[in-house]
TIBADREN-62946 format. One record per residue (C-alpha): x, y, z; residue in three letters. Coordinates in steps of 0.1 Angstrom, whole numbers, plus 5000, padded with zeros to 4 digits. Layout:
N
XYZALA ...
This chain:
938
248831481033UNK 247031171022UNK 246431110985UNK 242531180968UNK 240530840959UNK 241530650925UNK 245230830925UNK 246131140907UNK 249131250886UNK 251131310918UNK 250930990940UNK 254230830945UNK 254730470933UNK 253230280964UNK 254730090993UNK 253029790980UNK 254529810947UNK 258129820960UNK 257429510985UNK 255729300955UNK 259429380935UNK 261329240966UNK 259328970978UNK 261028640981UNK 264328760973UNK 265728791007UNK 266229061033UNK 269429191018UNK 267329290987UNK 265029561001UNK 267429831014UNK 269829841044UNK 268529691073UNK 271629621091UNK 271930001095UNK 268729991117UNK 269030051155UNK 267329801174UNK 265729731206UNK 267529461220UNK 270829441205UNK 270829861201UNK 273330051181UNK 275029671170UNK 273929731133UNK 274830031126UNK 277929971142UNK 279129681118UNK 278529971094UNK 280730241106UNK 283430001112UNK 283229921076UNK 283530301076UNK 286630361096UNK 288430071075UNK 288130221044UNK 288330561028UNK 289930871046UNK 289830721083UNK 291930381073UNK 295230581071UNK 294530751107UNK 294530391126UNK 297330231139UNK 298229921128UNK 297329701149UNK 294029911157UNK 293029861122UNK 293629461129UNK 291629461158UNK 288429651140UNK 288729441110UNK 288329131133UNK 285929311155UNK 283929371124UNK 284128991118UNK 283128881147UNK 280129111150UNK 279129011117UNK 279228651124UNK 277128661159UNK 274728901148UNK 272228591134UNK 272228511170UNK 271528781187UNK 268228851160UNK 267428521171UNK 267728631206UNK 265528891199UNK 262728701191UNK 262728501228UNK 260528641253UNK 261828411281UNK 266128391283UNK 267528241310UNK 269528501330UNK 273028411313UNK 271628471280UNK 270128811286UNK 273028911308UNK 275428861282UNK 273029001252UNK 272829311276UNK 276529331278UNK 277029311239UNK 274029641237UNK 275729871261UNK 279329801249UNK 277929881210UNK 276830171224UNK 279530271240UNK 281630171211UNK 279430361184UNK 279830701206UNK 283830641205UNK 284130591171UNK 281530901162UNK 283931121185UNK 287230971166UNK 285631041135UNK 284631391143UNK 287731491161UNK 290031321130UNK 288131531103UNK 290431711086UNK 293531641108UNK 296031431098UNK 296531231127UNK 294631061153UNK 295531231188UNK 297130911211UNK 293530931237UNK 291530831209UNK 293230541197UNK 293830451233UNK 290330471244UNK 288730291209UNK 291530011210UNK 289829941245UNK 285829951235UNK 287129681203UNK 289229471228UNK 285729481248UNK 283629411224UNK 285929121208UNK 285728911243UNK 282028911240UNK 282228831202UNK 284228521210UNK 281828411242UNK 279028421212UNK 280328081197UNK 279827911230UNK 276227991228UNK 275627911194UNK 274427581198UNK 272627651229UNK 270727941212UNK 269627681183UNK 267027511202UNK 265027821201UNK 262027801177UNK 263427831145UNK 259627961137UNK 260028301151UNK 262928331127UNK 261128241099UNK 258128471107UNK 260828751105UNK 262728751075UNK 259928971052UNK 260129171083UNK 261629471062UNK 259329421030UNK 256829741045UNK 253429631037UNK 251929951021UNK 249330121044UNK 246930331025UNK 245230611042UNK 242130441037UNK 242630061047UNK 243030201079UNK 240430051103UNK 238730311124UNK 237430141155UNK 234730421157UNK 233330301124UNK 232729941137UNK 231830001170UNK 229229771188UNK 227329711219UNK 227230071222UNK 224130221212UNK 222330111245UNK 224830231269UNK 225030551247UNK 221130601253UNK 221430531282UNK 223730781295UNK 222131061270UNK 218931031286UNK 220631071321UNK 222831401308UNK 219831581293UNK 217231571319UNK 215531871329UNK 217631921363UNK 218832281362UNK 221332231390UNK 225232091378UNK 225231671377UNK 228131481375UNK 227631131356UNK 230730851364UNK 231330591342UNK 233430281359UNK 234730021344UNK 237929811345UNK 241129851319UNK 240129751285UNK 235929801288UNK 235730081262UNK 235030361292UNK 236830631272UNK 235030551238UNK 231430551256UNK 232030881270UNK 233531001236UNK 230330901216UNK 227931061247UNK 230131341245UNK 229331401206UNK 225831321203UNK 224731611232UNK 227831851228UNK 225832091204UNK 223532121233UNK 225832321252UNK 227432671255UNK 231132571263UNK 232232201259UNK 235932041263UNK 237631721276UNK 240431681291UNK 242631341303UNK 243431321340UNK 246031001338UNK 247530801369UNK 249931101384UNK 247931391378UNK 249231751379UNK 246531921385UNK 248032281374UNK 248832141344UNK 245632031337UNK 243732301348UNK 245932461328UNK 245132261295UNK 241432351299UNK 242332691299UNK 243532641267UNK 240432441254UNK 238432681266UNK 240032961244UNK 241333161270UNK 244733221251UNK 245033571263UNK 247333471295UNK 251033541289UNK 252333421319UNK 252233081341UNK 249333141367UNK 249432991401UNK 246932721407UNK 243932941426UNK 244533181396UNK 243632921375UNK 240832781393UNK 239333171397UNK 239733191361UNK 238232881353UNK 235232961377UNK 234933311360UNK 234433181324UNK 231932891330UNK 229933081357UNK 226933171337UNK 227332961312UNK 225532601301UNK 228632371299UNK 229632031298UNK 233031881304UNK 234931571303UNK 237331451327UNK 238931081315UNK 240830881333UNK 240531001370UNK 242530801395UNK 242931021427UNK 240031191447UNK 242431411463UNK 243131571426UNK 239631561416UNK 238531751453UNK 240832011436UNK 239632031401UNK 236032011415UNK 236932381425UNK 236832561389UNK 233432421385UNK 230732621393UNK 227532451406UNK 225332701386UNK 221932631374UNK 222432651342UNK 221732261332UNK 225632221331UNK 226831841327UNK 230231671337UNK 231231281329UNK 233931131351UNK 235430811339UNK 237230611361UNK 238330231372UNK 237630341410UNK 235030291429UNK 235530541457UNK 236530791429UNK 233230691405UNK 230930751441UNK 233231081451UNK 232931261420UNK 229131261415UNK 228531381454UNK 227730981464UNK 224930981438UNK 224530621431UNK 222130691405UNK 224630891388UNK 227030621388UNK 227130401350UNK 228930061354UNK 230529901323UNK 229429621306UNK 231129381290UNK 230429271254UNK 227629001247UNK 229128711226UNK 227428831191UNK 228629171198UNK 232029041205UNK 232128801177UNK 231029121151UNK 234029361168UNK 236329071166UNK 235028961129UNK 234829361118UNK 238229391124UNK 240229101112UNK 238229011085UNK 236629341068UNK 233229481072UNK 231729221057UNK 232329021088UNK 232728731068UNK 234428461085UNK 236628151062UNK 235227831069UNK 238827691084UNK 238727991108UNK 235227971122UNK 236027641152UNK 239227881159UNK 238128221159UNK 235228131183UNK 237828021209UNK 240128271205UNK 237428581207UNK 235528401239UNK 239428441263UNK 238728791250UNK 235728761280UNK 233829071261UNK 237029341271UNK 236929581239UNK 240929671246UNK 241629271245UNK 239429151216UNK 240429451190UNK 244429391204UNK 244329011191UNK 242129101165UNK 245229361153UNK 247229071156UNK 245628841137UNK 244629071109UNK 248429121107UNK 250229011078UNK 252728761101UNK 249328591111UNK 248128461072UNK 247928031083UNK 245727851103UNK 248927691120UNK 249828071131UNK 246228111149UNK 246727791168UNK 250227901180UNK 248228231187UNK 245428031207UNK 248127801223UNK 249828111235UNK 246828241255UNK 246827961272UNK 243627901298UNK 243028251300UNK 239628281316UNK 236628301289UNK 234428521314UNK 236628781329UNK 240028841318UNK 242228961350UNK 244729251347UNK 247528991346UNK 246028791315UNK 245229141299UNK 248829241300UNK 249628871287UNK 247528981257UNK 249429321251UNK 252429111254UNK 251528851233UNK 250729111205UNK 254429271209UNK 256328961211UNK 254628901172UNK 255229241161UNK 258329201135UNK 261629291152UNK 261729671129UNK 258329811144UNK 259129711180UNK 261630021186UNK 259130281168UNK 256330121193UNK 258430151223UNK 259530521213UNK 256030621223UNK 257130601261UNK 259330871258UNK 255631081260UNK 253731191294UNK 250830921300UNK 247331031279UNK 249531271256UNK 248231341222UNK 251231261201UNK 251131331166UNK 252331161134UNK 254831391122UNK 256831421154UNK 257431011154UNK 258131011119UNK 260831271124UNK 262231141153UNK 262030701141UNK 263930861113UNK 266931091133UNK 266830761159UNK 268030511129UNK 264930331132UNK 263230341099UNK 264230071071UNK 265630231035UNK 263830111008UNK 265030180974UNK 263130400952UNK 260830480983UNK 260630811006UNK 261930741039UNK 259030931051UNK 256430751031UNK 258130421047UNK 258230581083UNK 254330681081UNK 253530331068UNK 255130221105UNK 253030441120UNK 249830281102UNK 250929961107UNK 250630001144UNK 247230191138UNK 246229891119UNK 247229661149UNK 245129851174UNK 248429911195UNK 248530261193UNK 244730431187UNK 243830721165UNK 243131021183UNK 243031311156UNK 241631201121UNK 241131481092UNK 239431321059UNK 240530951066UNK 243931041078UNK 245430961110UNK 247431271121UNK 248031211158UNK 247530881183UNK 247330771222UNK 248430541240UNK 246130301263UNK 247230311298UNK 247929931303UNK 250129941267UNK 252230231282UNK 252629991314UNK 253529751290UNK 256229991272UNK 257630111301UNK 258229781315UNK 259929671283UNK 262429981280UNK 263429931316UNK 264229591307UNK 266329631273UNK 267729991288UNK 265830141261UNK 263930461275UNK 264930571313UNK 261430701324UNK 260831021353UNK 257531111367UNK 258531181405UNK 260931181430UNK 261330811431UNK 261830741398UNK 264731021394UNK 266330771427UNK 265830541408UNK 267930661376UNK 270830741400UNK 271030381407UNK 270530241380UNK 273029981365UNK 273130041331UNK 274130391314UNK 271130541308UNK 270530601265UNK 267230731261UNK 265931031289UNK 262331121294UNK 261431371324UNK 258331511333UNK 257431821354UNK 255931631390UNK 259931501381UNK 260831731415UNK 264031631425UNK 267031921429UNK 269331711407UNK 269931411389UNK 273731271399UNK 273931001371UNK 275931111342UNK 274531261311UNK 277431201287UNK 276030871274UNK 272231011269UNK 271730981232UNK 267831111231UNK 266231331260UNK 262931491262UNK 262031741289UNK 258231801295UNK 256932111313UNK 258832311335UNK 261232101357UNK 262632201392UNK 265632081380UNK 267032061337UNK 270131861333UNK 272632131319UNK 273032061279UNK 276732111288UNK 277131731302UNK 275331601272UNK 277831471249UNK 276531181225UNK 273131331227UNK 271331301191UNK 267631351196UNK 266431681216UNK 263031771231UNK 261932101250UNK 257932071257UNK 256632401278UNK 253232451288UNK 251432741271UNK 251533101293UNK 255433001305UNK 257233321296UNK 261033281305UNK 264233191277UNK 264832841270UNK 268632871270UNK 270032661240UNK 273532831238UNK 274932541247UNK 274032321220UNK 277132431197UNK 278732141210UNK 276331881201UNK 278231721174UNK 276031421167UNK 272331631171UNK 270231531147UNK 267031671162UNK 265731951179UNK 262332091187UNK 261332351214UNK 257732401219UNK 257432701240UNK 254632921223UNK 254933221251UNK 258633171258UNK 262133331242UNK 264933131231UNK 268333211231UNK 270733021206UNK 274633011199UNK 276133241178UNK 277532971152UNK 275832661147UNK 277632511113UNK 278732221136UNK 275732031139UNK 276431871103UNK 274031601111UNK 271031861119UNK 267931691102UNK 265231881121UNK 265132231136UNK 262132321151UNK 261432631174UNK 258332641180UNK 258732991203UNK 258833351205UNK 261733551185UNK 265133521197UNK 267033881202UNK 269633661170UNK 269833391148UNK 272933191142UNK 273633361106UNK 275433051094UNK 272232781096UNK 272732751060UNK 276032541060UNK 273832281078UNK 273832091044UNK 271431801055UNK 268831991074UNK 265431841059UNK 262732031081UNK 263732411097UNK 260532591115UNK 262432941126UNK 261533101154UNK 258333381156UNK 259333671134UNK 262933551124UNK 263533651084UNK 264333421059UNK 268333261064UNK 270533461041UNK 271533201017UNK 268932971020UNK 269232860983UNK 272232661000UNK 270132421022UNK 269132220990UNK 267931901010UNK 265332131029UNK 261631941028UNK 259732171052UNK 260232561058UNK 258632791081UNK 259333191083UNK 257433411097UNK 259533741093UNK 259333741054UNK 258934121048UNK 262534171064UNK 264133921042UNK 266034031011UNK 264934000973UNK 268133720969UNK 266833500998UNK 263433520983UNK 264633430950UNK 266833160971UNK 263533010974UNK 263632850937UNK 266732600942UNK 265032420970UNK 264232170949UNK 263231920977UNK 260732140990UNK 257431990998UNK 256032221026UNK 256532601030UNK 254532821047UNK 255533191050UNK 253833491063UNK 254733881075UNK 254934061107UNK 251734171116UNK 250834511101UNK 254334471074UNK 253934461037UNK 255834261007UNK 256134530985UNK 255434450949UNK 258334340937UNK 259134100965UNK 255733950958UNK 256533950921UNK 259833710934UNK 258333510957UNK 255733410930UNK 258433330907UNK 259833130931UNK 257232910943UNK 256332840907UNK 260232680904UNK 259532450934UNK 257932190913UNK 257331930942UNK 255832150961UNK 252932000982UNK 252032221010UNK 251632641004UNK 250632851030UNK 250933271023UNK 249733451052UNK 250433801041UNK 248634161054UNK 245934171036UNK 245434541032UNK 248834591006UNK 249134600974UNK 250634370953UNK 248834040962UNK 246434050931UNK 249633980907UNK 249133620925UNK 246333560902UNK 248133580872UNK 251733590873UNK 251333220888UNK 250833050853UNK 252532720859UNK 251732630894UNK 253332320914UNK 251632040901UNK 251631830929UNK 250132070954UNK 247631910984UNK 247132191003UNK 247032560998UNK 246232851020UNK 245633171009UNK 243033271032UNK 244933631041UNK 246133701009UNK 243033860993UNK 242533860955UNK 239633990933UNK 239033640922UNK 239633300920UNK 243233280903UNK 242333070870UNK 245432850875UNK 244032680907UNK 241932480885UNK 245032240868UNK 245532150907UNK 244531790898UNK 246031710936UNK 244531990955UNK 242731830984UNK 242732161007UNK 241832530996UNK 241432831017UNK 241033120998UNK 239433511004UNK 238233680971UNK 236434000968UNK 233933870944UNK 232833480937UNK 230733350909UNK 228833070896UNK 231533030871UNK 234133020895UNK 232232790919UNK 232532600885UNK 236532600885UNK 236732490920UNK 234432220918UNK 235832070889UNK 238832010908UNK 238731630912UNK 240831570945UNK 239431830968UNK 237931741002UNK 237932051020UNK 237532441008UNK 236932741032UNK 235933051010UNK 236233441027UNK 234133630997UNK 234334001006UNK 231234090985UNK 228933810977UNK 226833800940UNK 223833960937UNK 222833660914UNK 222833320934UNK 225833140936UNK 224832790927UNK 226632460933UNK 225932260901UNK 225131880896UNK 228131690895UNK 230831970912UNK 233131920942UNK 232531510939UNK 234931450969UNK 234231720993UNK 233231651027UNK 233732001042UNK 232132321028UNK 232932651047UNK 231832961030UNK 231733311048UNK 231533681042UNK 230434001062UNK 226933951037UNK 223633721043UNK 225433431025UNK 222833171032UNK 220833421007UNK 222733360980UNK 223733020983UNK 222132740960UNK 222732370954UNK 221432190930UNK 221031810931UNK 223931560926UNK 225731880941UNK 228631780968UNK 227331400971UNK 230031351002UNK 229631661018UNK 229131551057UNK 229831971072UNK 228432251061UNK 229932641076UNK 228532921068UNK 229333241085UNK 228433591080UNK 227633921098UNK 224633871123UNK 223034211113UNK 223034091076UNK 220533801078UNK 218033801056UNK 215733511072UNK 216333251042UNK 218332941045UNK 220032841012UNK 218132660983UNK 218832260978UNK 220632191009UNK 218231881015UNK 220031770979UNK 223431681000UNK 222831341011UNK 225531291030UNK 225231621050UNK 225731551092UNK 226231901103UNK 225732261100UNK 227232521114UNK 226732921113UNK 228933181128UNK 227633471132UNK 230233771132UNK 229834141147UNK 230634381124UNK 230334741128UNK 227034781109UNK 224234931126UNK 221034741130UNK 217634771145UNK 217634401153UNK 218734211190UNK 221334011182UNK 220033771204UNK 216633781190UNK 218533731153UNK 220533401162UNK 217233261179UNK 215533331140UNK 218733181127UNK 218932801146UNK 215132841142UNK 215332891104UNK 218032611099UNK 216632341125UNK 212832361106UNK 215132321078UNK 216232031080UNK 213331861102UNK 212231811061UNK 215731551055UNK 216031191057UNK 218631151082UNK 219531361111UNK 221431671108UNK 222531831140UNK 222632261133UNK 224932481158UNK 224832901162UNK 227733041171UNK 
């Protein structure tokens, strides 16, 4: 989680600090790059290093002798050309001998890498090498020496290359630190919009009762997507059911039927419907309801006559928005309504200049004298395209782009790209442009992102995980790999080549991808054999003809092909998304490191990972299949380079009982309802652990709990309707006060047993460092007195049975928290006031209980100065007709909400008549405030 404002006792030194102590000393000072995979020149790197590996040590006495000649030269010789094929990686434009032989060198290391990881793994604890192995490796180095030597040829050939784009790389590996809150959110400088936003609002909320469809065209790049997005949030409250949902280029129109399903809350379904099932269901829910949905990114009218169907045209005053770059589509989808049809604008030149300005020079939009003449020409080839001005913007704001001498190159390199309106060709030059100048170590983590179905939501903590198993994340001494791996992931925030999707309190937790950059990333993996991509039939031909091996496998469910001839045994990374006609058996996976099993949400059969046993080289592995078993191996204590296990599924009838000799497992999610692994205490480099089946677990696994020392997240919770008993709670409290790094707690126990009030006190030296905390089933009497020394606590969810002033007092004297959600099962008879000067960095305020809380609630002024959402929820019967006191004291208040619950209380009232009183009550309430404050009844 991101770090409160000013610090705290528990921020880790920053990124910054670690790149000041190494800057100017050379790349060999800031960690071990040469172990980094990269794009071009793939496993080469880390190759040099496990030759140094198999010289030295226990493997030296296994080689023959004139093997261990061979990869003692072989080591040489790599070492030596590798200067040359960085530089190589730097050139966008080879000539055809060059990038022939470069590609030659990358598949060999590859193939090289995966022979010495199988020698090494078959020669553990045997004595001798078998004869095959030597054979087979004694060829790869033979190989790879011939290339070595054709290397010196081309060294002076190579040198005419501009020795710039070297230089612009060596602080390549010095990670910039990205704070949470340098990031630039577009949203927050957004300009020319407010028009076009008017626009379109007035057109949504006229009085027309019948459905109306509203298109937005546009070419790539206009900003069609973020004009619908900020319609889409200024009327949404207006409605009864809202969602969007992204259509993409190769639409599967199940699929996304079935997605808004999901939006749409109807979770119930526990199986895969057909198509007309989903369409009747869809039809069923919105029928006689007011609702308004958003469909982005629509490129066929033969997908949108089908989706058209689960749309009712009810006269409710129901809205759609289509956006589009189609004509024909933009006209089809609103029934040929011209009026209906809103064409994109691009930017006036002061509105560009202000985007362009906002983003590489602050908000200030203060401009450097020597920049002005330059900026002005480089903005106006932009030709008022959002997509194109932020995407050189990113690049210049960059820290490769800090001289004047660097903008010219940057102008020269546009070229005369046409000042008025860009064509798709010179917007892909500008995408290009921007990767060619990312530095070499961000370039793999960017292209990564292909491995994901087009307008996926992809979120942080997946990439971090998987940059880190791939080998593409940079040590840095003294520095978490993690923190270094989410600084990437900012970085390309920061550069406007990926864009923020899901932000929680200033943190970016999950991203997109444009359409043209995902052209662009496609493009480039075919052409360095870096990702091998499936959407359809053609593309799986494709793959079986393909000349290089393929390394990196992504295939996605409209993949329908019967089978997929080319061989699996080199496939180092594969990730399978939705249910395919045809999976590739795990059996002919041989090398295969990373591992990725996406299933849509109502698919019920087994993901069958029996096979996986053999997997000697998996480092990760995550199965998202929420309604789906799993079945899994018997023994898994092979997989000793298992960094991630993730089963994100249904229970599985067993779990392999010997998980906990996987010795460098860092993140373990088990699947629904499995117990804690007996002997967890064992798995000491653990960082994140999930269990579900907690009450079946013994007393010693629970106690195990303690001697994870490099715990940072851990979030348990019981069967429903099963009970700790009280001396399991008494253990698992003793435990989680021993995990002293401790940053993420989440205890979702029945909340009906006993035991769970011995949580208020037997906790008296909590984890210091703790962000987030979620008690929210674990019901206490009160507020555990130890919650206020969490100096670091940012999140709190928490149910009481009773809630003070004075307790209001501990919680908002806690100096980091942003967020708090309070369940108060009885609610003072005395108002609970919010004091001057408490909860000074909270922006979201969420207090409920069956009672009238908006009776009893009070703020005083200076109160929550940040708050910006304001929940209250109670039962509907139990409203009392008052708002609460002071709420026009929160100056930074946006948005109220109030849920009203059914309980089982009688009342004379309508419940319909009582949440008409309620919106009523609020909405004159804040007529009174300075700035608009939008109220929603639920």
């Amino acid at each position: 989680m991101g770090r409160a404002e000013g610090g705290s006792c528990c921020d880790s030194p920053s990124l910054a600090h670690h790149a000041a102590r190494f800057e100017g000393r050379g790349l060999s000072s800031i960690g071990t790059p040469s172990e980094v995979v990269s794009v071009t020149t793939g496993v080469l790197n880390p190759l040099i290093g496990k030759l140094t590996k198999l010289l030295g040590g226990e493997y030296n006495n296994k080689l023959t002798g004139v093997m261990r000649e061979q990869a003692s030269s072989l080591k040489d010789e790599l070492s030596a050309i590798k200067p040359l094929l960085d530089k190589m990686e730097l050139t966008d434009d080879l000539d055809a001998s060059a990038r022939n032989w470069r590609d030659r060198v990358r598949e060999t290391s590859y193939d090289m890498e995966n022979c010495i990881d199988e020698f090494m793994h078959n020669t553990d604890g045997a004595t001798d090498a078998e004869a095959s192995f030597v054979e087979k490796m004694a060829s790869r180095i033979e190989e790879l020496k011939v290339l070595a030597v054709e290397a010196n040829a081309r060294r002076r050939e190579m040198c005419k290359h501009d020795d710039d784009a070297i230089n612009n790389s060596t602080h390549a590996h010095v990670v910039a630190d990205s704070p949470i809150s340098a990031i630039r959110k577009e949203v927050a400088v957004l300009v020319g919009i407010d028009g076009p936003r008017e626009e379109l609002v007035v057109l949504l909320t006229d009085p027309q009762i019948e459905l109306k469809v509203v298109s937005i065209v546009g070419s790539a790049g206009s900003g069609k997507t973020t004009l619908a997005m900020q319609v889409y949030d200024e009327i949404e409250a207006q409605f009864d059911c809202t969602t969007f949902v992204s259509a993409s280029r190769r639409p599967d129109v199940e699929s996304l039927l079935g997605r808004l399903l999901l939006n749409l809350g109807m979770t119930e379904f526990s199986r895969t419907l057909e198509l007309h099932e989903i369409i009747d269901c869809l039809r069923e829910h919105l029928e006689h309801k007011r609702y308004f949905i958003l469909v982005d990114d629509l490129w066929d009218q033969s997908a949108w006559n089908i989706m058209r169907c689960a749309f009712p045209e009810n006269s409710n005053g129901s809205r759609m928005i289509v956006t589009t770059r189609l004509d024909d589509v933009a006209v089809n989808a609103c029934h040929n309504d011209h009026a209906c049809i809103y064409r994109m604008k691009h930017l006036e030149e002061q509105d560009s200049r202000n985007l362009f300005f906002n983003r590489v020079f602050g908000s200030n939009n203060v401009c450097p004298p020597q920049f002005q003449y330059i900026s002005a020409e480089i903005f106006k080839k932009c030709g008022g395209l959002p997509l194109a001005i932020v995407t050189i913007a990113g690049l210049l704001a960059s820290t490769e782009a800090r001289s004047l001498n660097e903008w010219e190159s940057i102008k020269k390199a546009l070229g005369a790209m046409s000042a008025t309106k860009p064509t798709l060709e010179e917007m892909r030059g500008i995408l290009n442009l921007s990767y060619m100048h990312l530095p070499v170590y961000l370039r793999p983590c960017l292209l990564y992102l292909g491995m994901y179905p087009e307008d996926r939501e992809i979120w942080r903590d997946d990439l971090v995980k998987q940059w880190i198993g791939e080998g593409f994340i940079c040590s840095m001494p003294g520095v978490d790999l993690y923190d270094v791996a989410e600084s990437y992931f900012n970085d390309l925030i920061n550069r406007s080549l990926i864009q923020p999707e899901r932000t929680e309190y200033g943190e970016v937790l999950s991203c997109r991808l444009h359409g043209m950059m995902l052209d662009l990333i496609l493009s480039k993996c075919i052409e360095d054999n870096f990702i091998s991509v499936a959407y359809n039939y053609d593309d799986v031909e494709r793959l079986n003809s393909f000349k290089h091996k393929i390394r990196r496998l992504s295939l996605k469910s409209c993949a329908e092909s019967e089978t997929l001839s080319t061989s699996m045994s080199q496939v180092r990374s594969c990730a399978l998304f939705g249910v395919l006609r045809y999976t590739p058996p795990l059996s002919d996976f041989k090398y295969l490191q990373m591992l990725l099993f996406d299933f849509p949400f109502g698919w019920d059969a087994t993901v069958d990972l029996t096979a996986i046993a053999h997997l000697f080289l998996l480092r990760y592995l995550k199965v998202l299949a929420l309604t789906a078993g799993i079945a899994l191996p018997t023994e898994i204590k092979g997989l000793v380079h298992l960094e991630t296990l993730e089963l994100d599924c249904h229970r599985t009838q067993s779990f392999p009982s010997d998980i906990t000799h996987l010795v460098n497992l860092f993140h373990l999610i088990l699947p629904d309802g499995t117990m804690l692994p007996k002997g967890i205490q064992n798995m000491k480099l653990v960082r994140t652990l999930h269990c579900s089946g907690m009450s079946e677990g013994s007393l010693e696994d629970i106690k195990g709990l303690s001697e994870l020392t490099n715990l940072k997240e851990l979030e348990l919770s019981t069967p429903y309707g099963q009970c700790l008993t009280v001396e399991g709670v008494d253990t698992l409290i003793s435990s989680i006060g021993l995990v002293r790094d401790l940053k993420h707690l989440m205890l979702d126990c029945d909340s009906e047993c006993d035991g769970y009030e011995r949580l208020s006190d037997s906790l008296s030296d909590p984890p210091p460092c703790l962000e987030y905390l979620d008690l929210e089933t674990w019901k206490l009497s009160r507020v555990p007195r130890w919650i206020g020394e969490l100096s670091c606590l940012r999140f709190l969810h928490l149910f009481v049975l009773h809630l003070s002033s004075d307790e209001v007092c501990v919680l908002g004297e806690l100096p980091s928290l942003i967020s708090a959600m309070l369940h108060v099962s009885e609610v003072s008879k005395n108002k609970v006031v919010v004091g001057a000067g408490l909860f000074p960095l909270l922006e979201v305020f969420w207090f409920q209980s069956n009672e009238d809380v908006s009776t009893y609630l009070s703020f005083e002024a200076g109160a929550m100065p940040k708050l910006q959402k304001l929940k209250l929820g109670f039962g509907w019967q139990e409203w009392r007709g008052a708002t609460p006191v002071g709420m026009e004291c929160l100056p930074c208040l946006r948005d109220i909400r109030v849920w009203l619950r059914y309980t089982v209380l009688q009342s004379s009232k309508n419940e319909k008549d009582v949440r008409a009183d309620v919106e009523s009550a609020f909405k004159c309430a804040v007529r009174r405030y300075p700035k608009h404050t939008s109220v929603v009844v639920d």
